[in-house]
ChimeraX commands (.cxc) that place a marker at each C-alpha (Angstrom):
marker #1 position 4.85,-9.96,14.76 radius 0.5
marker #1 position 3.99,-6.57,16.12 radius 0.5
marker #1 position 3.28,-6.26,19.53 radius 0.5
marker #1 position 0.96,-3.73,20.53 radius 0.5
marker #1 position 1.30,-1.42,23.58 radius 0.5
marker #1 position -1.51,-1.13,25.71 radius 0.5
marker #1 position -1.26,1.92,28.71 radius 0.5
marker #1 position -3.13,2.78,31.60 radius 0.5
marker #1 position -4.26,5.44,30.04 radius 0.5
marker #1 position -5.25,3.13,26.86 radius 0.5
marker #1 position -3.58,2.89,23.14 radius 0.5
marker #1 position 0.16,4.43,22.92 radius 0.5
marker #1 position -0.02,4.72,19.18 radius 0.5
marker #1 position 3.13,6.72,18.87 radius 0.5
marker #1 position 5.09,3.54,21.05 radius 0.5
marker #1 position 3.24,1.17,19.01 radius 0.5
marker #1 position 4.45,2.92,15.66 radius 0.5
marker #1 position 7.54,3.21,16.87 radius 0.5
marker #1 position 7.79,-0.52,17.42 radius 0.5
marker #1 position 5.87,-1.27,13.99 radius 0.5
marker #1 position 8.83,0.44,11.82 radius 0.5
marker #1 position 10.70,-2.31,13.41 radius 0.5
marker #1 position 9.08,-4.86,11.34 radius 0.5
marker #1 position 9.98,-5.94,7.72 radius 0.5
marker #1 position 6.23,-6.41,7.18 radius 0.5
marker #1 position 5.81,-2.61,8.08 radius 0.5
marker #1 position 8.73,-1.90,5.15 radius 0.5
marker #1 position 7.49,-4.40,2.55 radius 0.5
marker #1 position 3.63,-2.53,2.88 radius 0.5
marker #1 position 5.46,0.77,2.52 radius 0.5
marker #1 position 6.94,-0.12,-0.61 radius 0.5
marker #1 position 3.94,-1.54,-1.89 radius 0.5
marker #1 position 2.19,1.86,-1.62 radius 0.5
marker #1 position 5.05,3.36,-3.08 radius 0.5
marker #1 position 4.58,1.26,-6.05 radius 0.5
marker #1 position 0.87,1.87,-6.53 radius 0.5
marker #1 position 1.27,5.50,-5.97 radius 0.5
marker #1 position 3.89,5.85,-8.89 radius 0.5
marker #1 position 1.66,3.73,-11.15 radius 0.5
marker #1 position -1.75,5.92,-10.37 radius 0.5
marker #1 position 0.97,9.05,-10.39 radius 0.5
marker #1 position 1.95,8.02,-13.93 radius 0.5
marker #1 position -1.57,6.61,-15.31 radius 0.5
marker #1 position -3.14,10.64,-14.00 radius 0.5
marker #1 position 0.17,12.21,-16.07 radius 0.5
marker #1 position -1.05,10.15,-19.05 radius 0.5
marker #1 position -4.89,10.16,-18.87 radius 0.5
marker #1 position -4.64,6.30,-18.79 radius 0.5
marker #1 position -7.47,4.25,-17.09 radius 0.5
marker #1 position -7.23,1.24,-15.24 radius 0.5
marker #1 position -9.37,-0.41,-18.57 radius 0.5
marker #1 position -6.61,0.99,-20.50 radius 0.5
marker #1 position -3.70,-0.80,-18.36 radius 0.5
marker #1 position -5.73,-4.09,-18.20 radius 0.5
marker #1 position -6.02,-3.95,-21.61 radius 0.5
marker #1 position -2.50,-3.08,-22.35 radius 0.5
marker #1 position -1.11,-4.99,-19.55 radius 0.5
marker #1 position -3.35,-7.97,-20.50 radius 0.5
marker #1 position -4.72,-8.62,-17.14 radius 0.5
marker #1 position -8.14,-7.86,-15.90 radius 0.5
marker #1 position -9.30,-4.59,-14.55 radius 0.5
marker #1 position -10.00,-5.98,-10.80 radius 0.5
marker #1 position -6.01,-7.29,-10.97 radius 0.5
marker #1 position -5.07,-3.94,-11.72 radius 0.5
marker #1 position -7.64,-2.49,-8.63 radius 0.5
marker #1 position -5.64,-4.77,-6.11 radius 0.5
marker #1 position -2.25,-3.58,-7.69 radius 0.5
marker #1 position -3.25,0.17,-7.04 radius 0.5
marker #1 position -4.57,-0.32,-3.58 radius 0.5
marker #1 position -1.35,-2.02,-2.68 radius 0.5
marker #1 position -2.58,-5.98,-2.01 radius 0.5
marker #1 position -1.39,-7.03,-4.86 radius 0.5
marker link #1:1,2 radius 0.2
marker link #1:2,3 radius 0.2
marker link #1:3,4 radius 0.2
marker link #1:4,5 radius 0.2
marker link #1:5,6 radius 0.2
marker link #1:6,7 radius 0.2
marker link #1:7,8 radius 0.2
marker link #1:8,9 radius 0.2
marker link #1:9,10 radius 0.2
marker link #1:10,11 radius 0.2
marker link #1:11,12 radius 0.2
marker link #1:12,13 radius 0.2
marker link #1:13,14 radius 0.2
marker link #1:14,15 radius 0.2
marker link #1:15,16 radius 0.2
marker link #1:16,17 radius 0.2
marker link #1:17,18 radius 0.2
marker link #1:18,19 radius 0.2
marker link #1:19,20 radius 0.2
marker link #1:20,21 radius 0.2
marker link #1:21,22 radius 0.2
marker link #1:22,23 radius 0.2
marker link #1:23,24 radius 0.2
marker link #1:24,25 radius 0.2
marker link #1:25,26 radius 0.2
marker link #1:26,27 radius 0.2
marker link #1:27,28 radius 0.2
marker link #1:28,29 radius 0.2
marker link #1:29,30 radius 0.2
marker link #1:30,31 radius 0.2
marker link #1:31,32 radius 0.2
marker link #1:32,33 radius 0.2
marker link #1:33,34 radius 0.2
marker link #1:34,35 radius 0.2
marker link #1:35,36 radius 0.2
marker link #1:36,37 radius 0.2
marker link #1:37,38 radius 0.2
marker link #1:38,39 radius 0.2
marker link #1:39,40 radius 0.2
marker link #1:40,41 radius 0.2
marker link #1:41,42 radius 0.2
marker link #1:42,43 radius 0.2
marker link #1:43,44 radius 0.2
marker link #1:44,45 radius 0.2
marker link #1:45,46 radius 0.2
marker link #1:46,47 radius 0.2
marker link #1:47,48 radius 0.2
marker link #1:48,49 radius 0.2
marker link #1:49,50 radius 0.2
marker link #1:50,51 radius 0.2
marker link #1:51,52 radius 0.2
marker link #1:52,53 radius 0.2
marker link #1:53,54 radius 0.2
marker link #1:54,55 radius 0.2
marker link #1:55,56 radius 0.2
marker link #1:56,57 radius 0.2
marker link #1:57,58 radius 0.2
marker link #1:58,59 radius 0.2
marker link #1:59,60 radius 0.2
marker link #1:60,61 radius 0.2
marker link #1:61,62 radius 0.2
marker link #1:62,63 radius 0.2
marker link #1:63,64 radius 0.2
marker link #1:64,65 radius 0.2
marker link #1:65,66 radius 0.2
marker link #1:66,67 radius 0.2
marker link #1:67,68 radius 0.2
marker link #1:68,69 radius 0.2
marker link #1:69,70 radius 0.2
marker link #1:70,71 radius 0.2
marker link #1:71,72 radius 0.2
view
């Protein structure tokens, strides 16, 4: 787990970044992103709407919410 780096001077948030890129969980969210950002990328490129996918996909519009915001 990430530890987090607490200063006299309060938060270090470029030490605790630093020490989050450590972490596979830190690469597995980044890729996740990636992923939802091609898919909205593409969807914009072809006027498609998340209806549309769910439809075409077969899933249900709220599935295809989670898989564009990345928790999914």
């Amino acid at each position: 787990m990430t530890e987090i780096i607490i200063e006299r001077s309060g938060y270090d948030i470029e030490a605790a970044f630093k020490n989050a890129k450590k972490s596979p969980e830190y690469h597995q969210e980044a890729i996740l992103l990636d992923v939802a950002r091609r898919i909205s990328d593409a969807m914009d490129e072809q006027g498609v709407t998340r209806a549309d996918l769910a439809r075409k996909l077969n899933v249900s519009q709220p599935y295809i919410t989670k898989v564009l915001r990345g928790t999914e």
